[in-house]
C-alpha positions as CSV (number, residue, x, y, z in Angstrom):
1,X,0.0,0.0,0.0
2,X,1.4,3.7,-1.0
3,X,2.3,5.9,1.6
4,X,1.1,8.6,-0.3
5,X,-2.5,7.9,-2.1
6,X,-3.8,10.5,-4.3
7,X,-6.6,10.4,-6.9
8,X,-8.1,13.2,-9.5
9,X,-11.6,13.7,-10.7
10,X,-13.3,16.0,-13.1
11,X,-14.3,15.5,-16.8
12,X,-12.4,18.0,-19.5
13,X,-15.7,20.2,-20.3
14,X,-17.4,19.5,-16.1
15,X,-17.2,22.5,-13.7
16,X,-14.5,21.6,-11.6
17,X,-11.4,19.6,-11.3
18,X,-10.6,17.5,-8.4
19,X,-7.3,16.4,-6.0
20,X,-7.5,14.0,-3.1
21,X,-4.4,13.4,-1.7
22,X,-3.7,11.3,1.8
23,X,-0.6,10.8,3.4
24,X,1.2,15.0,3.5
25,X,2.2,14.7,6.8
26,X,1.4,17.4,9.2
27,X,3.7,21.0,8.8
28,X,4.4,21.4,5.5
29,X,4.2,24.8,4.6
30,X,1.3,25.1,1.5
31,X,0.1,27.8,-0.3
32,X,-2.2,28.1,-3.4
33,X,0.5,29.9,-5.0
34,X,2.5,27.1,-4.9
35,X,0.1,25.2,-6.7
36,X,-0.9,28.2,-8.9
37,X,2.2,28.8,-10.6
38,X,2.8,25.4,-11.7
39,X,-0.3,24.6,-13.1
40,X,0.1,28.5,-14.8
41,X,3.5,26.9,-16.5
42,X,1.5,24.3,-17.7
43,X,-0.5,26.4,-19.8
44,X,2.1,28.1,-21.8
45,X,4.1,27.0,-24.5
46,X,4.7,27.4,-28.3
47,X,1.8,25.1,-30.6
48,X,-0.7,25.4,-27.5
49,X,-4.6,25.5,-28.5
50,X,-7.6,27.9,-27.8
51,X,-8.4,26.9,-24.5
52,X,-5.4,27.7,-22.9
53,X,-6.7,31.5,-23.8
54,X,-9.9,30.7,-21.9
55,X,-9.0,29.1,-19.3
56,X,-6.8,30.5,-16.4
57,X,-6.3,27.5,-13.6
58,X,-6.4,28.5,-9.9
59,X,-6.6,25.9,-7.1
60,X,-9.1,26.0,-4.0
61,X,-7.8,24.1,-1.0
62,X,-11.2,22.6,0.4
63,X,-9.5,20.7,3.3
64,X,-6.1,19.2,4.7
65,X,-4.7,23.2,4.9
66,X,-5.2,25.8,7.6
67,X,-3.1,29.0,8.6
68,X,-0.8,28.5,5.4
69,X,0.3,24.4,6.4
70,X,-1.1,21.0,6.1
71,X,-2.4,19.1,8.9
72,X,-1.9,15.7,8.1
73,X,-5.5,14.9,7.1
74,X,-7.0,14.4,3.8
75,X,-5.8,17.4,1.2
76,X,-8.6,17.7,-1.1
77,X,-8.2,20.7,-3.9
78,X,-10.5,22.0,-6.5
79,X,-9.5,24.2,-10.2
80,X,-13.1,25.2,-11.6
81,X,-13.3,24.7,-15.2
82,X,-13.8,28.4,-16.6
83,X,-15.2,26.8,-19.9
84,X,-17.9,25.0,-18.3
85,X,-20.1,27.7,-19.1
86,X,-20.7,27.6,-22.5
87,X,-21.3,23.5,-22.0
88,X,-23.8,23.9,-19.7
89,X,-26.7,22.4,-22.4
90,X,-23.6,19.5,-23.0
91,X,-22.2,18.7,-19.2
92,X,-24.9,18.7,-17.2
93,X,-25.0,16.4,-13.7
94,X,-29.0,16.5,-14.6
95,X,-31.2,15.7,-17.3
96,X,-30.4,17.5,-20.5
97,X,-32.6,20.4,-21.6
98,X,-33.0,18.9,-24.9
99,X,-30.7,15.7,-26.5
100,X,-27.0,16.9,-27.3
101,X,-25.5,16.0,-30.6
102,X,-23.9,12.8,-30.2
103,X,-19.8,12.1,-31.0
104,X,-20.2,8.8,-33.0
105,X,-17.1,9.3,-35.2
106,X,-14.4,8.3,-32.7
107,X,-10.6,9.9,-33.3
108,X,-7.8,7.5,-34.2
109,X,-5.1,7.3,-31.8
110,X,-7.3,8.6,-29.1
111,X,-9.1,6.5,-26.3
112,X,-12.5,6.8,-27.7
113,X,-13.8,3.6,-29.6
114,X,-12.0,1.1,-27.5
115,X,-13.4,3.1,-24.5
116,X,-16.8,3.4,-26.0
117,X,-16.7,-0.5,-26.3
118,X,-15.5,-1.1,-22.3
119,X,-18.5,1.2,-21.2
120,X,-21.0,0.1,-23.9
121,X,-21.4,4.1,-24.6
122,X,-22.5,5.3,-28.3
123,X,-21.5,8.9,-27.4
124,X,-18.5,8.9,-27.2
125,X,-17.9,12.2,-25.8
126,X,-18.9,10.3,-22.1
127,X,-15.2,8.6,-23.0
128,X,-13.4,11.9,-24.2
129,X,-14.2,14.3,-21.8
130,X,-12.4,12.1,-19.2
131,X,-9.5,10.4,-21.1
132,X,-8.8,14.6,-21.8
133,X,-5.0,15.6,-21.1
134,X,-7.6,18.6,-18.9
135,X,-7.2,16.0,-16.1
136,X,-3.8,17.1,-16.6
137,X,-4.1,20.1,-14.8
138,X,-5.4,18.2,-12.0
139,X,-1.8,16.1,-12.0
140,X,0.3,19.1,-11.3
141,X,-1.6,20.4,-8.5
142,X,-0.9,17.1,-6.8
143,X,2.5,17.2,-8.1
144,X,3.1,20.8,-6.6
145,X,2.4,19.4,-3.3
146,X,5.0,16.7,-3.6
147,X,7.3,18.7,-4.5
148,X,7.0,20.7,-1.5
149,X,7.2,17.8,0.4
150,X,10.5,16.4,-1.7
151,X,11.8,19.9,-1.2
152,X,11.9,20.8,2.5
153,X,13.8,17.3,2.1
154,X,16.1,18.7,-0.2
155,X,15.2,17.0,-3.3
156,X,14.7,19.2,-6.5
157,X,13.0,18.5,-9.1
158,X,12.6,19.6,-12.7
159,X,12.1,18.9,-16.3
160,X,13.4,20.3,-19.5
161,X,12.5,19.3,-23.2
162,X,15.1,17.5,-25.6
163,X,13.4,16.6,-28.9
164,X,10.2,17.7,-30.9
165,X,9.3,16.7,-33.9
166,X,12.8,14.3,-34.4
167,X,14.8,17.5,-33.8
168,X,16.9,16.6,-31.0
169,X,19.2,18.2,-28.5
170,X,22.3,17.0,-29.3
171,X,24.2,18.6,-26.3
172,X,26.0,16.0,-23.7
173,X,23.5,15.9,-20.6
174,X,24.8,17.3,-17.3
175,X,26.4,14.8,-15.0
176,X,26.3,16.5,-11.8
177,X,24.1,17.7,-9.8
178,X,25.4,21.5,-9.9
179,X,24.9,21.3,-13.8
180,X,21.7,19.8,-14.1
181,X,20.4,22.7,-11.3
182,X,22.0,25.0,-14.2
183,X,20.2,23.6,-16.4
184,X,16.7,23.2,-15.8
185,X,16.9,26.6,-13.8
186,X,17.7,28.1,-16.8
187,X,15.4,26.1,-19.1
188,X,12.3,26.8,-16.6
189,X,11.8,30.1,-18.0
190,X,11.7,29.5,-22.0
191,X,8.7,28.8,-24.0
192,X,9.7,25.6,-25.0
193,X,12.3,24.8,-22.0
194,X,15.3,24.5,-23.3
195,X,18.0,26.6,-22.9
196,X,19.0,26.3,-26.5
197,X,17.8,29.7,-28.2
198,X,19.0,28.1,-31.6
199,X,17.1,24.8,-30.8
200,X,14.0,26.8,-30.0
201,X,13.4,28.6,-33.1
202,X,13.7,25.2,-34.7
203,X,11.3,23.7,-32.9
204,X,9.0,26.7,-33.5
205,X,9.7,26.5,-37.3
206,X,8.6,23.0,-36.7
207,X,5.2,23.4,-34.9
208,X,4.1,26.2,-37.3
209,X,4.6,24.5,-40.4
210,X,2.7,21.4,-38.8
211,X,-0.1,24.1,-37.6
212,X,-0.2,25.1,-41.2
213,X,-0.6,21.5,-42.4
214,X,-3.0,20.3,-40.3
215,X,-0.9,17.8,-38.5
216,X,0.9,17.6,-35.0
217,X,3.9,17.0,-33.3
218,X,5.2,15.0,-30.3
219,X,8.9,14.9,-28.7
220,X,11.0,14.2,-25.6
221,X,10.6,15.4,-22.5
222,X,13.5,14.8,-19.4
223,X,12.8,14.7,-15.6
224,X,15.3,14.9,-13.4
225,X,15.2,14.4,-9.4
226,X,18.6,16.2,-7.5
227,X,19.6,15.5,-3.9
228,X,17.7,12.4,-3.7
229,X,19.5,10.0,-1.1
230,X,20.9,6.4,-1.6
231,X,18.4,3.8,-0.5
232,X,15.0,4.8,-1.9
233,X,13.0,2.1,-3.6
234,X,13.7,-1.7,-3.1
235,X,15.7,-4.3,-4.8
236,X,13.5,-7.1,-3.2
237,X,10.0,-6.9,-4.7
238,X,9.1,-6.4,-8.1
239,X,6.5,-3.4,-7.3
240,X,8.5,-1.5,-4.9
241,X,11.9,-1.1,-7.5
242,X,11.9,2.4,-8.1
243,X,12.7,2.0,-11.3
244,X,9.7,0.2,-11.8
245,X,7.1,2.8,-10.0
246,X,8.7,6.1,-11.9
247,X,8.4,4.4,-15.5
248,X,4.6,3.4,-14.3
249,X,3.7,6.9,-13.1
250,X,5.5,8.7,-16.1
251,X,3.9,6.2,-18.7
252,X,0.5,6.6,-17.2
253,X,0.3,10.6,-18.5
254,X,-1.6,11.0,-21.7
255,X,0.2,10.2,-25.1
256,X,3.2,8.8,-23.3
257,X,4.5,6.3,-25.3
258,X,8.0,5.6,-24.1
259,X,9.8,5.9,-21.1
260,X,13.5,5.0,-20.3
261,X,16.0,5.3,-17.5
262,X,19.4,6.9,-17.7
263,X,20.9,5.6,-20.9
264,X,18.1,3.6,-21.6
265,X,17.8,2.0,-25.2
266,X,20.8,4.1,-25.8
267,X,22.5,1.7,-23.2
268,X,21.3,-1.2,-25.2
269,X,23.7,-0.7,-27.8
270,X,26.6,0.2,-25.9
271,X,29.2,-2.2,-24.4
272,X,28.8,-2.7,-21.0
273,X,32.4,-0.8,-20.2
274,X,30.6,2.6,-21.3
275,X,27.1,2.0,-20.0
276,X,27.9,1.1,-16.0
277,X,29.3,3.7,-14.0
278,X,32.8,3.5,-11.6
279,X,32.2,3.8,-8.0
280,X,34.8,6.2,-6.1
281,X,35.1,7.8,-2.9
282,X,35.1,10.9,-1.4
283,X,36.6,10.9,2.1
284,X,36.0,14.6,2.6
285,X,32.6,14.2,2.6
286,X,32.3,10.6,2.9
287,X,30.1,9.7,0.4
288,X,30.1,7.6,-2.3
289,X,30.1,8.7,-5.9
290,X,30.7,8.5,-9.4
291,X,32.1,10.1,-12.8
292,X,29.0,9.4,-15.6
293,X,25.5,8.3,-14.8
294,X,24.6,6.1,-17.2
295,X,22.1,4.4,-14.7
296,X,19.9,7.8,-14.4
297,X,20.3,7.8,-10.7
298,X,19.2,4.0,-9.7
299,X,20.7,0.3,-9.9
300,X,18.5,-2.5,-8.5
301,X,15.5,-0.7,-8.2
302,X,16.8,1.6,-5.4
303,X,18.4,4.9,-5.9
304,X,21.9,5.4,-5.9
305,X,22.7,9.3,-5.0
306,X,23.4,10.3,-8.5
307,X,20.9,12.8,-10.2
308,X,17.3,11.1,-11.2
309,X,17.0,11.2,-14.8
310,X,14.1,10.0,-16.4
311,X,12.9,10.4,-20.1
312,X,9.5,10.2,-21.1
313,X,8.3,10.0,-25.4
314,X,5.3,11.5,-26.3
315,X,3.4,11.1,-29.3
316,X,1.8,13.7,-31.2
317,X,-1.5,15.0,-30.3
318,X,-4.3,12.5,-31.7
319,X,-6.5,15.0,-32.4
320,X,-5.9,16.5,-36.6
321,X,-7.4,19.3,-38.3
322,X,-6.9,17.5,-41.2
323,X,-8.4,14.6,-40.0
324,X,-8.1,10.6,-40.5
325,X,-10.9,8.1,-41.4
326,X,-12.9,6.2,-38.8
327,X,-16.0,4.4,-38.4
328,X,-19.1,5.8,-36.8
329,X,-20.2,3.9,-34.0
330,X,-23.8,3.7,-35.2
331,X,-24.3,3.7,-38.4
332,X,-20.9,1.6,-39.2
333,X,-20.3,3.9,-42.2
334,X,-17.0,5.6,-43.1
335,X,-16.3,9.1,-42.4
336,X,-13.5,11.6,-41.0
337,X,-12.8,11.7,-37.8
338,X,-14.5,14.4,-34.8
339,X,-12.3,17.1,-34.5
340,X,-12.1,18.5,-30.8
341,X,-10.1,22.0,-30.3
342,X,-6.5,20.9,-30.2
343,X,-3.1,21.7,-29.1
344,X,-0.4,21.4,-32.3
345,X,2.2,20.7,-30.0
346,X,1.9,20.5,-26.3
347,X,5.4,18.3,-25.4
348,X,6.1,21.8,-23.0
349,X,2.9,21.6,-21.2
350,X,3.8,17.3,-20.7
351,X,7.3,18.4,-19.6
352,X,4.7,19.5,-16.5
353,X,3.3,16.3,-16.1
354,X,5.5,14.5,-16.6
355,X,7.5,16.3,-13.3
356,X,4.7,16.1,-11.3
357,X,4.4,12.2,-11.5
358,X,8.1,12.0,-10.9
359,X,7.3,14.1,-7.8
360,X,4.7,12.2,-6.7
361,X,6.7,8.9,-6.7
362,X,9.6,10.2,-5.1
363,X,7.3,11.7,-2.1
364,X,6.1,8.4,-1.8
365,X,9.3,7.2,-1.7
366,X,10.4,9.0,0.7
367,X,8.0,8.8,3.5
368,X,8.3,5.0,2.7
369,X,12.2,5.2,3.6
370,X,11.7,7.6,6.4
371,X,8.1,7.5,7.8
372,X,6.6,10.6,10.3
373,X,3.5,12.4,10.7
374,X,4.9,15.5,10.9
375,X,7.4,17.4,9.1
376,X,9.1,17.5,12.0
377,X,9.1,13.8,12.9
378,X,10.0,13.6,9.0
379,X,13.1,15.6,8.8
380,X,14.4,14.2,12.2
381,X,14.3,11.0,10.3
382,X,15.9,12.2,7.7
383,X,18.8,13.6,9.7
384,X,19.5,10.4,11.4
385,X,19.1,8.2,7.9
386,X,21.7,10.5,6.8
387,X,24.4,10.2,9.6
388,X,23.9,6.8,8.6
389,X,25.0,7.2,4.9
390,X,28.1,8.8,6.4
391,X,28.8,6.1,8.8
392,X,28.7,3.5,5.8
């Protein structure tokens, strides 16, 4: 059983969004604008659709938080849907006024038709409006509270974008953790996060032409966890392997494909002489480390000190302007496919996401390691885990 549970609810076009999250331990300093500005970065970036201009996401803590800190119960948080208005005849909880036009023509590549055929629904838009990357939104907010948690332990982390569209960043990836702070501190602040201004412009050459043809784009997108400790995760079970629980979480975001580890398939066709990484020693401060991190931070399932690095492949948005053939669900006949209102390019906005799940594991993680129902109680924990380490 997680130490940290969490759950989201909320359909894309619904008035609200939804967070339950159990397990924040008592203390932690949490307030909506540290929420708010995440789920504001989420909303930006180059190739983004028309409901980014509508909507504007702000988070309601309905319970868990009082004078600015949690209290160790239940954290429950809300982000009203702005657009809900104009669906009101669409999304009602009630009775409709009068019967909405069905969505019968489901969308290639999206979860509609195999969805429609689990729920036995013939509109489809009672799949769509869930499977939405809107429930998105609802991901970072939980994510912004793990990383608050992951932070007062001294764990950072960040994301930054390395392909779109099969351009890649060719640059060598930091291997240290002072680097990769660098790094995704600078990258944090550019449209498409990357701190490669040349990169940037072609990736935007990219997303416009695609824009102009009707298509879309996917790409790369790279977590990355710093100041995790040794010891997280487990090498004896297969569902407690870190390893294991990141790839799960990161895979489990909307049109994530791929997700690798370190070198990852890179590391598949590499000897192993350039693929493990040399242990040394550093008596100074008497810990353990090493020159290249070609494991991304974990061996066995359990992390290792070195920098988290996870890489996550998305594929492009399902949804085409110029759109595919299908089958509508009714009448069985061939047509195009529905066309919702889209995002060209939203491999930014996943970059997000994508940190927020590796957040959420990695809080998990940690108060499996160290336990507490307090911050307090937490970081005292912590303190004594780490003389520890030194004492290895």
């Amino acid at each position: 059983m997680p130490h940290l549970r969490w759950t989201t609810a909320g359909e894309s076009h619904g008035p609200e969004l939804h967070v339950w999250m159990d397990g924040i331990p008592s203390g932690l300093p949490l307030l909506a604008e540290h929420v708010d500005e995440p789920l504001a970065r989420r909303q930006r970036g180059y190739g983004r659709g028309g409901r980014m201009k509508i909507e504007s996401d702000r988070v309601r803590f309905a319970a868990g938080v009082r004078g600015g800190e949690t209290l160790g119960s239940p954290i429950a948080m809300v982000i009203t849907n702005r657009d809900h208005a104009s669906w009101l005849d669409r999304m009602p909880a009630g009775p409709f006024p009068s019967p909405p036009e069905r969505v019968t023509r489901p969308r290639p590549g999206h979860a509609d038709l195999a969805g429609g055929q689990k729920h036995d629904r013939h509109d489809l838009r009672d799949i769509l409006e869930r499977a939405s990357a809107r429930e998105t939104a609802a991901r970072v907010a939980a994510g912004a509270v793990a990383a608050r948690l992951v932070g007062d332990l001294g764990v950072r982390v960040g994301a930054r974008v390395v392909a779109i569209g099969g351009i890649a960043d060719e640059r060598a990836a930091p291997v240290d953790a002072v680097a990769w702070e660098e790094e995704l501190g600078r990258a944090r602040d550019t449209d498409l996060r990357t701190v490669d201004a040349t990169l940037e412009a072609r990736w935007r050459e990219a997303i416009h032409a695609a824009s102009h043809a009707g298509d879309t784009l996917g790409g790369v997108v790279e977590a990355v966890a710093i100041g995790a400790p040794p010891g997280l995760g487990s090498h004896v079970h297969w569902d407690r392997k870190l390893d294991g629980r990141l790839a799960q979480a990161v895979m489990s975001v909307q049109a994530i494909k791929g997700v690798e580890i370190g070198l990852g398939f890179e590391g598949a066709h590499r000897p192993g002489s350039r693929v493990h990484d040399p242990i040394g020693y550093d008596a100074g401060a008497r810990t353990f480390t090493r020159a290249s991190n070609g494991a991304g931070g974990l061996e066995g399932g359990v992390t290792n000190g070195a920098p988290i690095v996870v890489r996550a492949a998305m594929k492009p948005i399902s949804t085409l302007r110029a759109a595919l053939s299908t089958v509508d669900v009714v009448t069985k006949e061939t047509h195009e496919a529905a066309v919702e209102r889209s995002d060209i390019c939203a491999v930014a906005a996943a970059s997000y996401v994508v940190e927020a799940m590796v957040a959420l594991v990695l809080a998990d993680a940690m108060l499996e390691k160290l336990g507490g129902d307090s911050m307090r109680e937490v970081r005292r924990n912590l303190d004594g885990y780490r003389a520890q380490l030194a004492e290895y």
